[in-house]
C-alpha positions in Angstrom: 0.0 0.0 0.0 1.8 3.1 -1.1 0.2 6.5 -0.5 1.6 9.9 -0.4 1.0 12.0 2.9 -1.6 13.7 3.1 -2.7 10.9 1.6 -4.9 11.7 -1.8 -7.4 8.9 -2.1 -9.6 11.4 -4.7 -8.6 13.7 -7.2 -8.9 17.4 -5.1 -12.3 19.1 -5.5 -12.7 21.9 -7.4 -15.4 25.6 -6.7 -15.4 28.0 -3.6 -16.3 25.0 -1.2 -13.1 23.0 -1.9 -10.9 22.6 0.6 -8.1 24.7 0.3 -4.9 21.9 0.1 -2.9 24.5 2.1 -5.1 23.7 5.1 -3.7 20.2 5.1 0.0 21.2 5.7 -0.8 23.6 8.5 -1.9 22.6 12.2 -5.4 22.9 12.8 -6.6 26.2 13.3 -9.2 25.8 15.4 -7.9 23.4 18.6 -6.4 23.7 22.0 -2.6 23.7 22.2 -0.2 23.0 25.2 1.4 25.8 25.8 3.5 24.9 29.0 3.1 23.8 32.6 0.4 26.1 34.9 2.9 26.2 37.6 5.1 28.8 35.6 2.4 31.5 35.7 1.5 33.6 38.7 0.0 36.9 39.3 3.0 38.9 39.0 5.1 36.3 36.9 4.1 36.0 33.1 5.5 34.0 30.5 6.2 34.7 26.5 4.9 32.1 24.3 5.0 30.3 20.2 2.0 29.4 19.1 1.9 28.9 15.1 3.4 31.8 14.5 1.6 34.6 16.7 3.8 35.4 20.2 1.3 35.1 22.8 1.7 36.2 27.0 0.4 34.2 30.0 -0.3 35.3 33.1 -2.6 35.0 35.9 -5.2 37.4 37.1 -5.1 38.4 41.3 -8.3 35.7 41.3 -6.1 33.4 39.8 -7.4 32.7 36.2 -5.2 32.1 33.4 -5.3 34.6 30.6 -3.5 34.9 27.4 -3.0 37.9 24.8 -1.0 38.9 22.3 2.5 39.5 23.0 2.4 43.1 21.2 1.6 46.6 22.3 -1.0 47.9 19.6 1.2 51.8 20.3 4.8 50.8 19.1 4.9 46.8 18.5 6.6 46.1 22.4 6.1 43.1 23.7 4.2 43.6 27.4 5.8 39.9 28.6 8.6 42.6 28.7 6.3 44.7 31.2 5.2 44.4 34.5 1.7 42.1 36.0 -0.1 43.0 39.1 -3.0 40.8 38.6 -5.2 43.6 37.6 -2.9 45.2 34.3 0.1 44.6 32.3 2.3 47.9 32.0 3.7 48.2 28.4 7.6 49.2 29.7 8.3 51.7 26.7 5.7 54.5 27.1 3.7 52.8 30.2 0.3 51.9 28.4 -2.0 49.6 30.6 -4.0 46.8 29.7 -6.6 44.7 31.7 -6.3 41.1 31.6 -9.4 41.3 29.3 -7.0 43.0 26.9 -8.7 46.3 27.3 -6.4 49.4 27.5 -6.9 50.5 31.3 -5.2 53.7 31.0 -2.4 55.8 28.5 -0.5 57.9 31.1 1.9 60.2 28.2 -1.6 61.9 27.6 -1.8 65.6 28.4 -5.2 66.3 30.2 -6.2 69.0 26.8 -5.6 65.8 24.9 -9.2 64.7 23.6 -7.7 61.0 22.7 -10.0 58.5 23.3 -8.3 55.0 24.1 -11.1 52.9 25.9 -11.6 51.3 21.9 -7.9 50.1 21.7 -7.5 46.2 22.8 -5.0 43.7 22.7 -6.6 40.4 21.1 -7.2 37.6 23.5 -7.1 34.5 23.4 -9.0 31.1 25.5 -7.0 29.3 27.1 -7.7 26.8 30.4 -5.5 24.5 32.5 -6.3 21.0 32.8 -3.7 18.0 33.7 -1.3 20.6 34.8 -1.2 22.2 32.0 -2.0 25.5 29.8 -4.1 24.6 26.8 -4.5 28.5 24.1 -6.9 27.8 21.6 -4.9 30.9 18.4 -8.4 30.6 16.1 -9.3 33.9 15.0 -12.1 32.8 12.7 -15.6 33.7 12.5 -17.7 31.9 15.0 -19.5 28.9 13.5 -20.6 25.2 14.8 -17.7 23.2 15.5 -16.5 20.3 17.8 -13.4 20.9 19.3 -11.1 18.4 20.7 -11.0 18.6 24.3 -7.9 18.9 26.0 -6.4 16.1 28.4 -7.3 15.3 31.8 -5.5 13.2 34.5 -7.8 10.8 35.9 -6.2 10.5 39.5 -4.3 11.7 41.6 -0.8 12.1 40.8 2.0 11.5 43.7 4.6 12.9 41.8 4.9 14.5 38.2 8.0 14.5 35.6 7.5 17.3 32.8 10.0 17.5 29.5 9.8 19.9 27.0 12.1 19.8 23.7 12.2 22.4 20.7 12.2 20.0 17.6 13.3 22.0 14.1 10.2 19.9 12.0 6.8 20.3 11.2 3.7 19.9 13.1 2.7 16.9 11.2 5.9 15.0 10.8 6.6 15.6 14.4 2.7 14.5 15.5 3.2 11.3 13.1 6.1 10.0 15.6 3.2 9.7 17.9 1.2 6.9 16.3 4.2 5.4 14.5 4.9 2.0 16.2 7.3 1.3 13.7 10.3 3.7 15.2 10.0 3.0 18.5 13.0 -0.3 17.9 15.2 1.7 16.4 14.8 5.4 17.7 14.6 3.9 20.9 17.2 1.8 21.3 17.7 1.8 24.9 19.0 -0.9 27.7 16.7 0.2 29.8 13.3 0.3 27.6 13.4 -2.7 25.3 15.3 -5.5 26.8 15.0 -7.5 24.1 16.5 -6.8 21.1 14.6 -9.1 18.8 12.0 -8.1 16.6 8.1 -9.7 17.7 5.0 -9.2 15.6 2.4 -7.4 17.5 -1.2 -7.9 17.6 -2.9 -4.7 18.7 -7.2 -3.7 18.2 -7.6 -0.1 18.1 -11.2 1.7 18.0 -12.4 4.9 17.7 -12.8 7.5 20.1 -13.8 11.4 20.1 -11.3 13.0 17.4 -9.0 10.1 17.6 -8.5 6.0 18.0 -7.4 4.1 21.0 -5.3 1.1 21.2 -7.6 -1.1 23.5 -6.6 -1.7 26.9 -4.2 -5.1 26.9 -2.0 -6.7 29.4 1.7 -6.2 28.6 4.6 -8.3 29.7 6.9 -7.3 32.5 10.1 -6.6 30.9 10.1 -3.1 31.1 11.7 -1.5 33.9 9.0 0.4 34.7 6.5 -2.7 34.3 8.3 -4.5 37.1 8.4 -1.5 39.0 4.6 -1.9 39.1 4.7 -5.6 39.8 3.0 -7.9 37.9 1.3 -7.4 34.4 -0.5 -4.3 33.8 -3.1 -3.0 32.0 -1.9 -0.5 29.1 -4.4 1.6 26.9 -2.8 4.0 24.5 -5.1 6.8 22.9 -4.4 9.6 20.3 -6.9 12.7 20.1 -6.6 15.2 17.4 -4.9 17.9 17.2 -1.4 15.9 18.4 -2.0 14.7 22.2 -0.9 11.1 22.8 -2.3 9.5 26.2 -0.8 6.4 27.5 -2.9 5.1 30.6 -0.9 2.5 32.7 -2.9 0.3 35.6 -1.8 -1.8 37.8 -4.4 -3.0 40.7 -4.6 0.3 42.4 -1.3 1.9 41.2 -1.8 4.5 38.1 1.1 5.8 35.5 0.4 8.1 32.6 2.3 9.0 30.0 1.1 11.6 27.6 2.8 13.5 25.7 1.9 16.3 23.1 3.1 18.3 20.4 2.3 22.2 19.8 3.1 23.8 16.7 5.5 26.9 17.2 6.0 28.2 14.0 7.0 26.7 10.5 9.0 23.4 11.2 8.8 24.6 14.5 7.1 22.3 17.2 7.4 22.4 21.1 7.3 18.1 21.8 6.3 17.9 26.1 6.2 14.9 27.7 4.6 14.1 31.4 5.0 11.9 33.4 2.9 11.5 36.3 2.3 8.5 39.2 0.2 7.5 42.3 2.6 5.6 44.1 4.6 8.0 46.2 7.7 6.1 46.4 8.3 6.6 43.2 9.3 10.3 43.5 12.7 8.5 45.3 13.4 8.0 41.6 13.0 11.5 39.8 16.9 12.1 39.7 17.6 8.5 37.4 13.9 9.2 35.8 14.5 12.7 34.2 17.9 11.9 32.3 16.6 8.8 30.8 13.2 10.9 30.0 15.3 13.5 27.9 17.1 10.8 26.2 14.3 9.0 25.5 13.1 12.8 23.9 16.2 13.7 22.3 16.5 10.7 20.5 13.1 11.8 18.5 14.2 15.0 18.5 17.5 14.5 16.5 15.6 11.7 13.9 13.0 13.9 13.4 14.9 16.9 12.3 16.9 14.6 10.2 13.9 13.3 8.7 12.5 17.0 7.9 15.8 17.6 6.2 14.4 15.0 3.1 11.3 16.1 3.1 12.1 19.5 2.6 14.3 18.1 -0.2 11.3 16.0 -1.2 8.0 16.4 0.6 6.0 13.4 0.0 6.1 10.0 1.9 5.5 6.3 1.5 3.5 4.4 3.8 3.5 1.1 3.8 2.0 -1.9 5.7 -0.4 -1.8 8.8 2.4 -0.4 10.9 2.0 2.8 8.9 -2.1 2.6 9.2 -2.2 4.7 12.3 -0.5 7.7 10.5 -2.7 7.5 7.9 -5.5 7.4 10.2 -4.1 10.8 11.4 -5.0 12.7 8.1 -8.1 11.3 7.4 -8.9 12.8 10.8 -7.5 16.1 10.0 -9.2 16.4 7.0 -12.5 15.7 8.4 -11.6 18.0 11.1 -11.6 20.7 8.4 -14.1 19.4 6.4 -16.6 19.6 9.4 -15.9 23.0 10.2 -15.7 24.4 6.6 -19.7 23.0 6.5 -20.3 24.1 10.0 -21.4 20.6 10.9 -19.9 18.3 14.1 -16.9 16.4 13.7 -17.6 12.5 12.2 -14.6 10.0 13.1 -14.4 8.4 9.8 -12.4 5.7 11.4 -13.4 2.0 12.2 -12.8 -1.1 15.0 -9.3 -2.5 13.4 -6.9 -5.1 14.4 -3.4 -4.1 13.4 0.0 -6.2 12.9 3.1 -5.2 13.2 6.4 -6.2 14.1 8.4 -4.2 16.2 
């Protein structure tokens, strides 16, 4: 099976209600993006963000709600994450505008009293954004409003002892990057490691996947113990792994009453620009006794993506088409066709349709 990615299973449509092909290469525009841990905002502490192309500032308001605007002073281009936060307004530090955290200027202090300037119009735009598994989540659509589900962001499940967070710039696109989480096929070779495979022989793998909300879900299974990390948990555990649009990959791991998730997603910075974070969380408290051997292994485990990655963008920007091939490959396919109808549903303003079915896959790896 040989298919070019995105994959073109129909000659492209033609008239104003086409979609545009360009739409394809570029993240979703409409879909909530991780844009860091919530721990490293506070009232008076704000942080300067990426988010496909547009610079965007967090911070926190004195009630403690999240709020995010564009990183640019509408008087002379300055960024306020420059500025000052006191929970109320952001103080541009060139000329000493304020802004509300609703983005509305507060107050223009260089104006004479005769001056008959009226600034209660002039706003920086705002964008959502929530918190949820520890995390920021900006939704950068600008659009017109119209009917549209979006994919909700991740949530935890339990509650976590301890926590690990990674995040690593990778110099690749949004899609290529997003595709090493659903690839199976990698993970042998990328990931190498004494401590993650310890057997270096290739098995076939039987796995049923289904779909879910904006995604598909590798069914819960028991796994074998030879993992580390599986023997850590004694015995065999349950392991459900679970991809949601627009890039989030959830891995639940259960073991009687102990709980380990790995999830991991990918937000799209600018062109071949994407931010790749990785959590780790657990119930078991012990298990925070480990965080110095953990996080060394976790950014080796990370860099190794990052490096074959960026090598991998370098021949597709030489030649930008792929070949998939096999069921191993299925799952990346299964990524565009969501995308697509990601952008097909919003383009007729209807709800999203997974177009995806109950599947066994082999592979060996």
């Amino acid at each position: 099976m040989l298919t070019a990615a995105p994959p073109r299973a129909a000659p492209p449509e033609t008239g104003p209600d086409a979609l545009d092909p360009q739409a394809m290469r570029e993240p979703l525009p409409n879909a909530w993006y991780c844009v860091g841990p919530a721990d490293g905002i506070a009232t008076n502490r704000m942080r300067a963000v990426a988010l496909q192309g547009e610079q965007i500032v967090l911070g926190r308001a004195k009630d403690g709600t999240a709020f995010a605007l564009r990183d640019r002073c509408p008087h002379r281009g300055m960024a306020l994450s420059k500025g000052k936060c006191d929970g109320e307004t952001l103080m541009c530090p060139f000329h000493g505008w304020r802004f509300g955290t609703d983005g509305r200027c507060r107050d223009v202090p260089t104006l004479s009293t005769h001056d008959s300037a009226d600034f209660s119009r002039i706003a920086v735009q705002r964008f959502p954004v929530i918190e949820s598994a520890g995390f920021l989540w900006v939704n950068p659509y600008l659009g017109p409003a119209r009917v549209e589900d979006v994919p909700a962001v991740p949530e935890l499940g339990f509650e976590a002892a301890g926590c690990l967070v990674l995040e690593l710039e990778v110099e690749a696109s949004f899609d290529l990057t997003t595709l090493s989480l659903v690839d199976p096929g990698h993970v042998a070779f990328v990931h190498d490691n004494w401590w993650f495979r310890a057997s270096k022989e290739l098995r076939e793998k039987v796995k049923t996947f289904q779909p879910v909300p904006h995604g598909f879900v590798m069914t819960s299974h028991a796994t074998t113990t030879s993992s580390p990390l599986y023997r850590l948990l004694g015995g065999a555990p349950e392991v459900e792994i679970e991809f949601r649009l627009p890039g989030v990959r959830l891995e639940r791991i259960v073991a009687g009453t102990k709980r380990v998730a790995n999830y991991t997603f990918a937000t799209p910075l600018g062109p071949n620009r994407t931010m790749l974070t990785n959590a780790l969380y657990w119930s078991m408290p012990a298990l925070n006794l480990l965080k110095p051997i953990a996080k060394p292994l976790m950014r080796q485990f990370l860099t190794q993506d990052q490096q074959v990655l960026q090598h991998a963008q370098k021949g597709l920007d030489r030649k930008p088409t792929m070949v998939l091939l096999g069921q191993g490959d299925l799952p990346s396919q299964w990524y565009f066709r969501l995308k697509r109808e990601a952008l097909e549903a919003a383009r007729a303003g209807r709800p999203f349709e997974n177009p995806l079915e109950r599947q066994e896959l082999r592979w060996r790896s």
